[in-house]
N, CA, C and O of each residue as an XYZ file, in Angstrom:
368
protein
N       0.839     -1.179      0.000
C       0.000      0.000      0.000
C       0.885      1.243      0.000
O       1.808      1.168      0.811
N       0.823      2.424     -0.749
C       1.427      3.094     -1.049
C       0.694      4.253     -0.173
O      -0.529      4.259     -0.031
N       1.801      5.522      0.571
C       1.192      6.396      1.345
C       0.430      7.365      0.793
O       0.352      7.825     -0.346
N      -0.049      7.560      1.686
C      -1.083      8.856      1.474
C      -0.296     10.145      1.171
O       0.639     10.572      1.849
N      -0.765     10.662      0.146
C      -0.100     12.063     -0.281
C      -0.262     13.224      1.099
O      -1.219     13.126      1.868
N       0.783     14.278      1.265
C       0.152     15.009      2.027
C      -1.070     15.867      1.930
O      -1.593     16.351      2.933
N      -1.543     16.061      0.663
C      -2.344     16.603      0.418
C      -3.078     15.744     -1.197
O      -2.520     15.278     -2.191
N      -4.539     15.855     -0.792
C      -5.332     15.380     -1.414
C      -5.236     15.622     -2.846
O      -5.054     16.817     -3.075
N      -5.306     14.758     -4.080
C      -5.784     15.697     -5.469
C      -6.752     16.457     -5.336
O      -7.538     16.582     -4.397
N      -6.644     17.272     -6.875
C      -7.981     18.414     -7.021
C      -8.009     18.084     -8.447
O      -7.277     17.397     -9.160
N      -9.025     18.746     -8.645
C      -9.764     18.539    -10.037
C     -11.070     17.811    -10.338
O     -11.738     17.450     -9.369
N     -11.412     17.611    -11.295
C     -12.593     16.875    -11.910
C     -11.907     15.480    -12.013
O     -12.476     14.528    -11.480
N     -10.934     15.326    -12.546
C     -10.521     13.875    -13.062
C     -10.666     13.042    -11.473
O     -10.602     13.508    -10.336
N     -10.889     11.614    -11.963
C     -10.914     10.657    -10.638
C      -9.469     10.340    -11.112
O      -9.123     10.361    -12.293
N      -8.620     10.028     -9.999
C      -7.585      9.342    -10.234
C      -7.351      7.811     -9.999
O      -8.186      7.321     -9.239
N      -6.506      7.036    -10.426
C      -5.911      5.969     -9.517
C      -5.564      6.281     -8.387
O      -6.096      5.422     -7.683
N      -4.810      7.202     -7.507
C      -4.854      7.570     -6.401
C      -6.447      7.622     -5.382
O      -6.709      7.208     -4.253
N      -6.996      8.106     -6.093
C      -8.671      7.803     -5.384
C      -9.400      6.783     -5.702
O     -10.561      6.812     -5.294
N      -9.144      6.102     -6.167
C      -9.331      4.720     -6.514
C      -8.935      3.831     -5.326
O      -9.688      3.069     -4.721
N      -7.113      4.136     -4.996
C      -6.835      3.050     -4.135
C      -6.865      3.520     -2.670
O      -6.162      3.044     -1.779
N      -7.754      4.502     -2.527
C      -7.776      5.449     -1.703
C      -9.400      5.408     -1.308
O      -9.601      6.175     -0.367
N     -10.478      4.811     -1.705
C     -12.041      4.607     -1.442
C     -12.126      4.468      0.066
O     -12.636      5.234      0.883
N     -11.526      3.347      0.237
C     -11.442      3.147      1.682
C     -11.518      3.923      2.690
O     -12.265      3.937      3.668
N     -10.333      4.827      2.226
C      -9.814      5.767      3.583
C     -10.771      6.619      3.109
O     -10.997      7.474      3.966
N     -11.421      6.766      2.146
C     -12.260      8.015      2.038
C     -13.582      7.836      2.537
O     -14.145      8.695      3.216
N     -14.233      6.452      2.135
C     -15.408      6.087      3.004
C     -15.257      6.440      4.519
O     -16.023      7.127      5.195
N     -13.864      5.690      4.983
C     -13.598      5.675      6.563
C     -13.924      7.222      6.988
O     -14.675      7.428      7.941
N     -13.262      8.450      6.160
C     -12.779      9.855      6.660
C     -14.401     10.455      7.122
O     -14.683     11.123      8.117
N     -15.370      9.930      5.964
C     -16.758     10.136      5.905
C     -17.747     10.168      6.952
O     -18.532     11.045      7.313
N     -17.416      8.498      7.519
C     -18.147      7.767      8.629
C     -17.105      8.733      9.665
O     -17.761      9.646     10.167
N     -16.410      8.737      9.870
C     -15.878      9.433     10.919
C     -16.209     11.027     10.727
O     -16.746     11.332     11.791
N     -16.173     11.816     10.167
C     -16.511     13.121     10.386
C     -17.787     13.101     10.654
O     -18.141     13.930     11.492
N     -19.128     11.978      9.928
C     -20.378     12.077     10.151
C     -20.772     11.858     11.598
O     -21.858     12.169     12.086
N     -19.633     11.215     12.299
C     -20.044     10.590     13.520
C     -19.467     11.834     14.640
O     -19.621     11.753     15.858
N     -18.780     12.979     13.932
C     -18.504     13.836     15.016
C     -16.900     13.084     15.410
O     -16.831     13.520     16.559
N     -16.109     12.588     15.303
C     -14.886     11.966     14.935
C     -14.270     13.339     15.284
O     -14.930     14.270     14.822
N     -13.021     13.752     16.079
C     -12.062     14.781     16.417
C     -11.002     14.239     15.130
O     -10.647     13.070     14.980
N     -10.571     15.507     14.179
C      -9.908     15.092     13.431
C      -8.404     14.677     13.760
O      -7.852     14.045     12.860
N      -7.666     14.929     14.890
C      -6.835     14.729     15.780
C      -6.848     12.820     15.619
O      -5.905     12.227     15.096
N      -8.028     12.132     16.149
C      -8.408     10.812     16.568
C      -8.257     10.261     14.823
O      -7.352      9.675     14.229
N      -9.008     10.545     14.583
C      -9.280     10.385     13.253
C      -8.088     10.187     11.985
O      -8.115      9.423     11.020
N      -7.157     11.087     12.357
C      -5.945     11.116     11.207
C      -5.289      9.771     11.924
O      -4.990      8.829     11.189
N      -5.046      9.668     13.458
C      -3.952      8.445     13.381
C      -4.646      7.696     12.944
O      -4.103      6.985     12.099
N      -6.414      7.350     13.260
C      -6.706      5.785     13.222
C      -7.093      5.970     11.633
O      -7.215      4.817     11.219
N      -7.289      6.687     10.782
C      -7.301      6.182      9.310
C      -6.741      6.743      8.564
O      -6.857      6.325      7.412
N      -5.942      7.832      8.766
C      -4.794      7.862      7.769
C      -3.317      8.077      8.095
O      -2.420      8.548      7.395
N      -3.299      7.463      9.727
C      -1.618      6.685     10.291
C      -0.594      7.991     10.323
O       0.636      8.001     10.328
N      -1.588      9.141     10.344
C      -0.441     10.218     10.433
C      -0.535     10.743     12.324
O      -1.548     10.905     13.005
N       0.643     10.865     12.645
C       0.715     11.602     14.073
C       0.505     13.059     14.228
O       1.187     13.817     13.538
N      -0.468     13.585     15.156
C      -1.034     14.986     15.023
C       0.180     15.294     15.284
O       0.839     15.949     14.478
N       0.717     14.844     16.539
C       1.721     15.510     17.157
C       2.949     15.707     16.778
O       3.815     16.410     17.298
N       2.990     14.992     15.760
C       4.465     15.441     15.443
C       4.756     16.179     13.983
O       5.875     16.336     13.494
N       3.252     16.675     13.289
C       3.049     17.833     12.249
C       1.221     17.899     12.410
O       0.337     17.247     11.854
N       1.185     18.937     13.376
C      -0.066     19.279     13.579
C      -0.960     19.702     12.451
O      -2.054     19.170     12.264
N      -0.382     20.869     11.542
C      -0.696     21.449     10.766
C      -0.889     20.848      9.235
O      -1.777     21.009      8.397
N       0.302     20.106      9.245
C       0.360     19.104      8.051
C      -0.558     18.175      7.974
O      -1.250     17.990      6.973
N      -0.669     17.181      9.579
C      -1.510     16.302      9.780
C      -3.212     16.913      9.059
O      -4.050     16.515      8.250
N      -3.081     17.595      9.588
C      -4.730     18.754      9.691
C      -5.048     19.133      8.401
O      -6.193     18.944      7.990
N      -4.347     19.555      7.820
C      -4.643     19.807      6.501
C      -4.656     18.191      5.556
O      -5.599     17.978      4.794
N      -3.703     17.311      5.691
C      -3.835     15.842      5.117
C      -5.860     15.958      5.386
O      -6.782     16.359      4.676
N      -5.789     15.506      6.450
C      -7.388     14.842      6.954
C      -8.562     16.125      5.934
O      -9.460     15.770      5.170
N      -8.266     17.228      6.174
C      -9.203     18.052      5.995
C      -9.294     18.050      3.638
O     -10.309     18.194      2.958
N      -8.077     17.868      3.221
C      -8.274     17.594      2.091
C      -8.483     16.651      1.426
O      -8.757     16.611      0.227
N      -8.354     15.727      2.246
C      -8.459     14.005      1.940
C     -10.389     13.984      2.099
O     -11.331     13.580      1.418
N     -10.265     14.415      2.919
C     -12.240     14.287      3.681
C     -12.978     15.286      2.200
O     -13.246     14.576      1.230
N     -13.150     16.148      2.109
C     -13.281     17.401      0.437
C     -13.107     16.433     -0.056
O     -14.145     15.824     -0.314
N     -11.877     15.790     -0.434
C     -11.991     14.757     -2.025
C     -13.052     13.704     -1.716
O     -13.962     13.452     -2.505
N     -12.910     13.140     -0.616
C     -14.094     12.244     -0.425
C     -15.988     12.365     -0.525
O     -16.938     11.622     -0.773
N     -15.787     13.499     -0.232
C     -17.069     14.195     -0.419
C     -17.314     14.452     -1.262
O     -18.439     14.101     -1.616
N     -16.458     15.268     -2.248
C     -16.342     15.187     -3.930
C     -16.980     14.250     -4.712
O     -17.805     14.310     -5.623
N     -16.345     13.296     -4.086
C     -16.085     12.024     -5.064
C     -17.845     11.386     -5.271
O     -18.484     10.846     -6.174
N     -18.160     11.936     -3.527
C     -19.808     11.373     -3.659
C     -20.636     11.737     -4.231
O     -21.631     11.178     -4.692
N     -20.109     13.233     -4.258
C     -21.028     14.825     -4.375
C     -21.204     14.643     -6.078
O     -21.849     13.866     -6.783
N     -20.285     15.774     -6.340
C     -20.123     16.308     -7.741
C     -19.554     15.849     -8.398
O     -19.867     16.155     -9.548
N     -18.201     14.695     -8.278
C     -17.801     13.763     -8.735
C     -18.361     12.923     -8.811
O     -17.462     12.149     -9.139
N     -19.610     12.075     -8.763
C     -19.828     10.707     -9.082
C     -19.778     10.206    -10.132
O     -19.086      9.223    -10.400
N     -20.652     10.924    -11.049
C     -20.514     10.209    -11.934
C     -18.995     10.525    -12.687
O     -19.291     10.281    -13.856
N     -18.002     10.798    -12.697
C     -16.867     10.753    -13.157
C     -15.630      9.904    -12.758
O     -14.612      9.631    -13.393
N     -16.187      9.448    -11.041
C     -15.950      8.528    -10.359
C     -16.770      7.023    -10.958
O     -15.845      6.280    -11.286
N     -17.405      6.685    -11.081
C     -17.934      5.693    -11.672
C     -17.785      5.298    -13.009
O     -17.746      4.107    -13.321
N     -17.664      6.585    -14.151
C     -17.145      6.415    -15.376
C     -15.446      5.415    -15.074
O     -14.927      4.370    -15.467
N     -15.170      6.413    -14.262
C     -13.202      6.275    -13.923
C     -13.006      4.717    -13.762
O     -12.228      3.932    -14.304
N     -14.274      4.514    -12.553
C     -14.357      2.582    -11.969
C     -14.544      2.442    -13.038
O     -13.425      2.244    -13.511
N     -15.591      2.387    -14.183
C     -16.125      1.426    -14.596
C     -15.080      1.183    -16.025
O     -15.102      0.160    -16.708
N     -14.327      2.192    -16.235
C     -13.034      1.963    -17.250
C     -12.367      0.805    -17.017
O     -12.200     -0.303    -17.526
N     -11.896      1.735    -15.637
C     -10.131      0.648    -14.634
C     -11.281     -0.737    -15.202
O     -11.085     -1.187    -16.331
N     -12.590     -1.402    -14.222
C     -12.455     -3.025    -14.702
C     -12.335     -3.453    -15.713
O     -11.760     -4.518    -15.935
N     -13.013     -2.491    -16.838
C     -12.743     -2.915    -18.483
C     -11.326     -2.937    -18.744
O     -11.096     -3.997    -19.327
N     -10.541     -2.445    -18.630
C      -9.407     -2.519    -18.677
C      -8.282     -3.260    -18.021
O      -7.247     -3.693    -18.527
N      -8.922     -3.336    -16.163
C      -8.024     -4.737    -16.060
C      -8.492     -6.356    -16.382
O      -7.790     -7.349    -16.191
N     -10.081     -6.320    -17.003
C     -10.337     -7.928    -17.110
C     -10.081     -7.824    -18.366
O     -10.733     -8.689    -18.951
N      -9.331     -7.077    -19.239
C      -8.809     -7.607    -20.659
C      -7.709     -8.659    -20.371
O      -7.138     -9.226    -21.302
């Protein structure tokens, strides 16, 4: 598994990066919906320590969580085009 960028993509395009990244983005979701301290939240799903880059940490969670919301929001269907490529393309 390859790390998490410090900061989230932007744009319209879905990437492979958000692709292998659903997970942590579902997770970032359920946790902010649940009222989740983003402090708690960055170690247990995206393994970064507040404490030892507060600011960095904070901004990771807070742009990672936006792309995730994106992805549900105003991205879907470009997100689903994106999925539904990648399987055509890896069951060749």
């Amino acid at each position: 598994m390859q790390p998490l960028r410090a900061i989230a993509p932007v744009g319209e395009i879905v990437s492979d990066y958000d692709r292998r990244n659903l997970l942590i983005y579902a997770e970032l979701i359920g946790a902010d919906d649940a009222g989740t301290d983003w402090v708690d939240g960055a170690s247990a799903i995206l393994g970064r320590d507040p404490t030892a880059d507060p600011e960095g940490t904070k901004r990771c969670w807070e742009t990672h969580l936006v792309r995730a919301r994106w992805i549900i929001g105003e991205g879907l269907g470009a997100a689903i085009e994106a999925f539904s490529e990648s399987s055509i393309t890896t069951e060749v």
